[in-house]
C-alpha positions as CSV (number, residue, x, y, z in Angstrom):
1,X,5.9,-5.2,-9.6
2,X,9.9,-6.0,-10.8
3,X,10.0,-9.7,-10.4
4,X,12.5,-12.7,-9.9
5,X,12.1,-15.9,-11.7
6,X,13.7,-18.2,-8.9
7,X,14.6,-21.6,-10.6
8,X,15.4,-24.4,-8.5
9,X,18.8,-26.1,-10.2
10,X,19.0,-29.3,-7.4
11,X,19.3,-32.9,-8.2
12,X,15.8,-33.3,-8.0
13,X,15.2,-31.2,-10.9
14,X,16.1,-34.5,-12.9
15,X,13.7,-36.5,-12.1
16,X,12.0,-37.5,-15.3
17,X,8.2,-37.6,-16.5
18,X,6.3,-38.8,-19.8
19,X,5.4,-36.1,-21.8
20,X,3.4,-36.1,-24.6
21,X,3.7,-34.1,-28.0
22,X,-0.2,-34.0,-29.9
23,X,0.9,-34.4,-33.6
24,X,-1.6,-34.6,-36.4
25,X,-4.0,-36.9,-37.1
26,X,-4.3,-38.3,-33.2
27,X,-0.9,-39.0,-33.3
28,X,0.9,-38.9,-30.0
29,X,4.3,-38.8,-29.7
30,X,5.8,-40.0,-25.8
31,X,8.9,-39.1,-24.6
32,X,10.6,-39.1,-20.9
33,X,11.7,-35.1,-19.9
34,X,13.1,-34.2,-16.6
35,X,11.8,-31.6,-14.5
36,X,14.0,-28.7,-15.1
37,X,12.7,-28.8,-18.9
38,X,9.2,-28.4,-17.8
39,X,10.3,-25.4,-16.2
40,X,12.0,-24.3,-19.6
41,X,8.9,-25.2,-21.0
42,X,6.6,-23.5,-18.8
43,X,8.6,-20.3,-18.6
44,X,8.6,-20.5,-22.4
45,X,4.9,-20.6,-22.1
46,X,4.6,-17.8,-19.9
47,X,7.0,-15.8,-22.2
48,X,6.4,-16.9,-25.5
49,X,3.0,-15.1,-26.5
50,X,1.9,-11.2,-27.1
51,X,0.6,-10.9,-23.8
52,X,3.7,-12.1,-22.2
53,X,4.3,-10.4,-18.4
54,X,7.5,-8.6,-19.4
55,X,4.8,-6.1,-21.6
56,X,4.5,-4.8,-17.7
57,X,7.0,-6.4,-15.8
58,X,10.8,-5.8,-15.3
59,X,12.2,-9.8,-14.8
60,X,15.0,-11.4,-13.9
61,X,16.0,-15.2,-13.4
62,X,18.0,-16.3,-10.6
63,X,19.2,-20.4,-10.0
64,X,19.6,-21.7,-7.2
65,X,20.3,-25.1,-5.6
66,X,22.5,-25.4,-2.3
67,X,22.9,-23.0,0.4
68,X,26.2,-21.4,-1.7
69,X,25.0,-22.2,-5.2
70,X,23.0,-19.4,-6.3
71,X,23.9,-17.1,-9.9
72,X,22.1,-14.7,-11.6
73,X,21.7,-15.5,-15.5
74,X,19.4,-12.9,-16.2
75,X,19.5,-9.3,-15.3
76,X,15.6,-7.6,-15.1
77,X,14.6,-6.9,-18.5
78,X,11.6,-6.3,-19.9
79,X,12.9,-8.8,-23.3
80,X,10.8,-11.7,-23.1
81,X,13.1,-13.6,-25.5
82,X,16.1,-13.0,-23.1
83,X,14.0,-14.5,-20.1
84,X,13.8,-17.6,-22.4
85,X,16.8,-18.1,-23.6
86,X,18.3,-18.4,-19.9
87,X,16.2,-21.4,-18.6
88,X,17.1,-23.4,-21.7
89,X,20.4,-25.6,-20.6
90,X,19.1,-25.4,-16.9
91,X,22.2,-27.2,-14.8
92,X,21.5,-29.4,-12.4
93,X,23.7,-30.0,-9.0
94,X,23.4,-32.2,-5.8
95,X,21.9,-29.5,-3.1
96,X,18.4,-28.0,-2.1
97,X,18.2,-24.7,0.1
98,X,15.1,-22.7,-0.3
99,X,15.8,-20.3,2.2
100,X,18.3,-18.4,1.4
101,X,17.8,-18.6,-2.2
102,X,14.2,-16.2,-1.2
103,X,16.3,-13.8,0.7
104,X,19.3,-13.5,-1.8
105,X,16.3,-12.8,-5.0
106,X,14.9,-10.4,-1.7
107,X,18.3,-8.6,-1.8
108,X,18.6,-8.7,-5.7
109,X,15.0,-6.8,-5.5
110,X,15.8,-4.4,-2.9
111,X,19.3,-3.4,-4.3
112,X,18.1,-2.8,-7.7
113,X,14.4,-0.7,-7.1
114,X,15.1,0.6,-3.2
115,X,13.6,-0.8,-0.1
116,X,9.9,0.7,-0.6
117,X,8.9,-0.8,-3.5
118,X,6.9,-3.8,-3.6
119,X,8.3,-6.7,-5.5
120,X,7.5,-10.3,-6.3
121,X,9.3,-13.7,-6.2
122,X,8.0,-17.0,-8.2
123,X,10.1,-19.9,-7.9
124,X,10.2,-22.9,-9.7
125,X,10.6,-26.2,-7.8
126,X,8.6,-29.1,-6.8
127,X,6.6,-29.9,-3.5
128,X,8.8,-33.1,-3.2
129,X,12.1,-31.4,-2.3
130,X,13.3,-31.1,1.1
131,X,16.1,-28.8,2.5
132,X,19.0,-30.9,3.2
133,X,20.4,-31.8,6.5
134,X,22.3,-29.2,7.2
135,X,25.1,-32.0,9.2
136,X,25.2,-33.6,6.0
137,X,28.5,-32.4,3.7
138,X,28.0,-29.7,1.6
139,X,28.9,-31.3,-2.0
140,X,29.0,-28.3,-4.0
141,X,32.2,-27.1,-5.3
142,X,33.4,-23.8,-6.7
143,X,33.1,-25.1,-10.4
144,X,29.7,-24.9,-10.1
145,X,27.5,-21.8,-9.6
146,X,29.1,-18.5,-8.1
147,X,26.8,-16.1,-6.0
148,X,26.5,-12.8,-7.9
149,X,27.6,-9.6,-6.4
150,X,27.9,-10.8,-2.8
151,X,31.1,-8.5,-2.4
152,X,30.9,-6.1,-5.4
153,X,27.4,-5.0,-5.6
154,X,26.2,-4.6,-2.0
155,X,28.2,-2.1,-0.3
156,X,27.8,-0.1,3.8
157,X,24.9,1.7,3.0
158,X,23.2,-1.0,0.7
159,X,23.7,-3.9,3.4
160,X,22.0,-1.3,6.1
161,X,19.1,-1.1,3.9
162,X,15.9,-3.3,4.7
163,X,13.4,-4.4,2.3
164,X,10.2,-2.7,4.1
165,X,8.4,-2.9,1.1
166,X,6.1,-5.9,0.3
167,X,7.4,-9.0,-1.3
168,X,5.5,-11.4,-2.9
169,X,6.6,-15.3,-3.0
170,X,4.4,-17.5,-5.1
171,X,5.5,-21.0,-5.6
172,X,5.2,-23.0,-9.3
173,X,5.5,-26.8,-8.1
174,X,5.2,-29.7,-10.5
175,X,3.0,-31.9,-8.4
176,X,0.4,-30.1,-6.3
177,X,1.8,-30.0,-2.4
178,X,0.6,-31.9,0.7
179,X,-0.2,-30.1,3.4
180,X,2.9,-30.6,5.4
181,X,4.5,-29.1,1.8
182,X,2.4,-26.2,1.9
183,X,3.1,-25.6,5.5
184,X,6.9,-25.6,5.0
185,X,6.8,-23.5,1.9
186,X,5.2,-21.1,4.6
187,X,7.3,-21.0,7.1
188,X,10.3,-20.7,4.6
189,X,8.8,-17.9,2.9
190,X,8.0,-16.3,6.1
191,X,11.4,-16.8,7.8
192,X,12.4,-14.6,4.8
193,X,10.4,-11.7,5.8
194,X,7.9,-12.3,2.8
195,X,4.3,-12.9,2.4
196,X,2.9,-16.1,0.2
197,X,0.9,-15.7,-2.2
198,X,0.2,-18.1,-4.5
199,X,1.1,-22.0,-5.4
200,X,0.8,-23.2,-8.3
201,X,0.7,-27.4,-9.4
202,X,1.5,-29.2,-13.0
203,X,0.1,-32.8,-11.4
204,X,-2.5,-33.2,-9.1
205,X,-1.9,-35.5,-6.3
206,X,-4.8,-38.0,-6.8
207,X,-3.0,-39.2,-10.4
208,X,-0.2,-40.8,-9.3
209,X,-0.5,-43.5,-11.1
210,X,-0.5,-41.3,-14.5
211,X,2.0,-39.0,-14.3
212,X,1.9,-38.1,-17.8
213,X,2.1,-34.1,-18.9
214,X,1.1,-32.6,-21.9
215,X,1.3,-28.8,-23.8
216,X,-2.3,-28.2,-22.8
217,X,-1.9,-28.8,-19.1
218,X,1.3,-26.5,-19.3
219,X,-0.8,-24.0,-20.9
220,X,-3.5,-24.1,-18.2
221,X,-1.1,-23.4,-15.8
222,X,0.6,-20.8,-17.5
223,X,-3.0,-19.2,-18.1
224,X,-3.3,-18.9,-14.1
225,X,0.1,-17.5,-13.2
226,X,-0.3,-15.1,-16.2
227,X,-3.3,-13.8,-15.2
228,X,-2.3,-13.0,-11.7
229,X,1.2,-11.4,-12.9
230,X,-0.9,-9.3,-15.2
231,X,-3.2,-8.1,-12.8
232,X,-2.7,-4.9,-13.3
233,X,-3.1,-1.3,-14.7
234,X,-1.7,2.2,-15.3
235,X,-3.1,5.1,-14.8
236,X,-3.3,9.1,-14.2
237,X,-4.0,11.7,-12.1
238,X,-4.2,14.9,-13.1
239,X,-5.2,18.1,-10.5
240,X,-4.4,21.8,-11.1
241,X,-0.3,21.5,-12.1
242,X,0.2,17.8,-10.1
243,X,0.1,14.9,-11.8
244,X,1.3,11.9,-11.1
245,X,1.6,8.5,-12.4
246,X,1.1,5.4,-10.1
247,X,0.6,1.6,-10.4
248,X,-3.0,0.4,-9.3
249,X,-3.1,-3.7,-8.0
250,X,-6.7,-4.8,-7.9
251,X,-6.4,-7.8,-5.9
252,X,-3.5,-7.1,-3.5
253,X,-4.9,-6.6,0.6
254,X,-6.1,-3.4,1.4
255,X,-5.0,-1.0,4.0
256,X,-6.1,2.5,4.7
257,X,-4.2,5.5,4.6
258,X,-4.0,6.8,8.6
259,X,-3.9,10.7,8.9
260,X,-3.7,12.9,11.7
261,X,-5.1,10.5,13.8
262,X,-8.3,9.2,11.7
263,X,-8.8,6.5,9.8
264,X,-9.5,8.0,6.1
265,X,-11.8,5.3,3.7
266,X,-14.3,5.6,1.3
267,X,-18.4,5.9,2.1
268,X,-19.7,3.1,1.3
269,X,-21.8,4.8,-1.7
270,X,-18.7,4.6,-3.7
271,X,-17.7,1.6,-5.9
272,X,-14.1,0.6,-4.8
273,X,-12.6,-2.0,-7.3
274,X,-8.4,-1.2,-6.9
275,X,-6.0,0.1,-4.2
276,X,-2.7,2.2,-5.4
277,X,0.5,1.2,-4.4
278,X,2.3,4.8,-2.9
279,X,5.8,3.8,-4.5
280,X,7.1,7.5,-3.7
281,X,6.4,7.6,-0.1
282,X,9.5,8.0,1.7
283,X,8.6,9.1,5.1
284,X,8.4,6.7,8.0
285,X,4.4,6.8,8.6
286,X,3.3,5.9,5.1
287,X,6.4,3.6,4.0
288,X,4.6,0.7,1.7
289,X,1.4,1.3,2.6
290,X,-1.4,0.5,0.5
291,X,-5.1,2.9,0.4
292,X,-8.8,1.7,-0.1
293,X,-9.1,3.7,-3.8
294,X,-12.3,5.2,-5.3
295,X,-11.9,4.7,-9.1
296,X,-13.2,8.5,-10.3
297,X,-12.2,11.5,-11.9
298,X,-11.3,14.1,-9.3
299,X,-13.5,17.2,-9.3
300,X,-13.7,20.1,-7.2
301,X,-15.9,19.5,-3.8
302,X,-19.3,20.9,-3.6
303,X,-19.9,23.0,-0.2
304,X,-23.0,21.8,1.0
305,X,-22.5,18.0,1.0
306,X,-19.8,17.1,3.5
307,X,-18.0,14.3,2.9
308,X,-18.5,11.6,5.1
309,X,-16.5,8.0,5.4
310,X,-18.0,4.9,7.0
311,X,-16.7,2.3,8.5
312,X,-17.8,-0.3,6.1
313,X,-15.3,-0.8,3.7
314,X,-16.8,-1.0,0.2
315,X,-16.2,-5.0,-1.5
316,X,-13.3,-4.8,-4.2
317,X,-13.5,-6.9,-7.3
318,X,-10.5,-8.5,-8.9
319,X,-11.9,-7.9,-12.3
320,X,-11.4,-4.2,-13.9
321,X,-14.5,-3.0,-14.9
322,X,-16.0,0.2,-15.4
323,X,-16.8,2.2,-12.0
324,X,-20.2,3.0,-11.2
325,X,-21.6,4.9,-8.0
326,X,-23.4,2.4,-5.9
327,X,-26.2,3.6,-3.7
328,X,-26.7,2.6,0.1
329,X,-29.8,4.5,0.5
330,X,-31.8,4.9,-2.5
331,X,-33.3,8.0,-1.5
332,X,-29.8,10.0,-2.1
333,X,-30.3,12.1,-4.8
334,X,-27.6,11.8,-7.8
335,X,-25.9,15.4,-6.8
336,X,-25.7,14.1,-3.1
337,X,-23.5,11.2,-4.3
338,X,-21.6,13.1,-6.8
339,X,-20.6,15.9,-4.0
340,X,-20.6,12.9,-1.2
341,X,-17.4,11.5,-3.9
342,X,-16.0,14.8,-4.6
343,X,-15.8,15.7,-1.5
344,X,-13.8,12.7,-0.7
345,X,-11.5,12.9,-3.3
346,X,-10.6,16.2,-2.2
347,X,-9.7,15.1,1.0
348,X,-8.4,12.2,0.7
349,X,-5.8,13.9,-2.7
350,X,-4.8,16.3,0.4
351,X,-3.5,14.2,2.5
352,X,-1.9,12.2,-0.3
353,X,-0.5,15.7,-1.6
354,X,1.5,15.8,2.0
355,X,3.1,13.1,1.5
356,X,4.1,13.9,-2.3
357,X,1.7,11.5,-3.4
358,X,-1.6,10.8,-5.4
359,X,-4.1,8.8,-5.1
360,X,-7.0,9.0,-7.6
361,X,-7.5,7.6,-10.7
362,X,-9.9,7.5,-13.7
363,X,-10.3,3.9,-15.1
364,X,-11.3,5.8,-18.6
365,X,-7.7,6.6,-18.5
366,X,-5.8,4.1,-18.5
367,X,-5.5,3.5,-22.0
368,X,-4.3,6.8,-22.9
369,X,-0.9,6.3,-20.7
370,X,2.1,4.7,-21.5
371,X,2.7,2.1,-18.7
372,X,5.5,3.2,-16.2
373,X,6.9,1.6,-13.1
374,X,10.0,4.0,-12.7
């Protein structure tokens, strides 16, 4: 999914924390760094390897701080290096407004990639920081940040356009959030039409008295954001003269495709571990929905073996593995669960076909693919 870096640019960004550099020898080296360069640092983190996010993702990074000071200082790119370079003289002003920060990187998402495709949001802040009083005077002035294309970008027809696709907001704090902080990052993220996903924490709570940060706890929290961002694969389908390529999200909530009426999912003899995101869909019915999705090569249905569904759905696993037919009743025979799947392929390809769509995959594929999220 195209993703914005949201970095929060307020005064409490400042703040400052020991951090300590490892040097040879059990050396330690201490030194106080504010909050926005653990952001630098942690982005840097996230960035700076070969299995950096951009190998998949489109990014951009956005700052924000009060209700009028938001800029974008870097357009999506998949150059890692780029993304680095623009948190590393992160600005501080006096302001804090969440809010409209997640709908203007909503915006930024929906202008550049159209309103069905799902999208993501991480934003880099702390659990401490409150929205100001909104009686209190607005401090910032016009030397600050600007907002980017709020006149020159979004025109009649963009401004009429919703985001209907799914967005994503996952929150990196530096000290893990109290409940009341969780349940305001919540209701934030859900007055802005999106869905939360994740929150992440430098400094746990309970170690307040040692506030102290260090390249390996940077790097275990850079390991969990990376590994959710990466979450992903390509992959192909190939039937006849239509092919198609499409983006498969192994952990993301499923949803089943509804036809004419019927629900359409998978017998439960099948091994389910993905769903496909149907980024082409453009009519009204199927707009960003998301389908259970049997990992198999598609073959041609066998006659006598109906396909049936069930209304068990079958358990998805977050980890991509190798798909294996799974058995309900042991006393199907091998050729009643191959033409049980085909048959289901068949249909459910059909359906997907009407809606110039696809929606099977072969995990032995996707290696062979270049990655695409056009």
């Amino acid at each position: 999914m195209p993703t914005v870096l949201l970095v929060d640019c307020s005064l409490g960004m400042a703040e400052r924390f020991p951090f300590v550099i490892k040097q040879g020898d059990n050396m330690e080296t201490t030194m106080n760094i504010e909050k926005r360069s653990l952001v630098a640092k942690i982005i840097d983190s996230l960035m700076g390897t070969i299995s950096s996010p951009t190998k998949l993702e489109t990014m951009a990074v956005v700052l924000f701080a009060g209700e009028d000071t938001i800029k974008i200082v870097q357009n999506f790119t998949k150059n890692s290096d780029d993304i680095i370079k623009s948190v590393q003289k992160l600005p501080i002003f006096g302001d804090f407004s969440l809010k409209p920060a997640i709908e203007f990187a909503k915006k930024y998402l929906t202008t550049t990639f159209g309103a069905q495709r799902s999208q993501k949001i991480v934003v880099f802040t702390d659990s401490s920081h409150r929205v100001d009083d909104p009686i209190t005077e607005n401090t910032t002035n016009s030397n600050q940040m600007d907002v980017d294309f709020r006149t020159k970008i979004f025109n009649d027809e963009q401004e009429k356009t919703t985001s209907n696709g799914h967005t994503d907001v996952s929150f990196v704090c530096i000290r893990k959030p109290l409940s009341s902080d969780r349940t305001r990052l919540e209701d934030i993220t859900e007055q802005s039409q999106c869905s939360l996903s994740k929150v992440y924490w430098l400094l746990n709570r309970d170690k307040e008295t040692n506030l102290t940060v260090t390249n390996d706890m940077i790097q275990d929290l850079t390991t969990h954001i990376k590994a959710d961002l990466m979450d992903i694969f390509i992959s192909v389908l190939k039937c006849g003269h239509y092919e198609s390529q499409l983006v498969v999200y192994p952990t993301i909530k499923p949803a089943v495709l509804q036809t004419t009426g019927e629900l359409l999912q998978p017998s439960n003899t099948l091994t389910v571990n993905g769903f496909i995101e149907l980024s082409s869909i453009r009519s009204a019915m199927a707009t960003s929905k998301h389908i259970l999705l049997p990992i198999q090569r598609y073959t041609r249905p066998q006659p006598p073996m109906p396909m049936y569904a069930t209304k068990k759905s079958a358990v998805t696993s977050t980890a991509i593995t190798t798909p294996s037919a799974t058995t309900a009743n042991p006393s199907l025979t091998n050729q009643k669960k191959s033409n049980t799947a085909n048959n289901f392929y068949y249909l459910l390809l059909i359906s997907l076909k009407k809606e110039k769509s696809a929606a099977l995959v072969s995990n032995k594929d996707k290696t062979t693919y270049k990655s695409s999220f056009q």
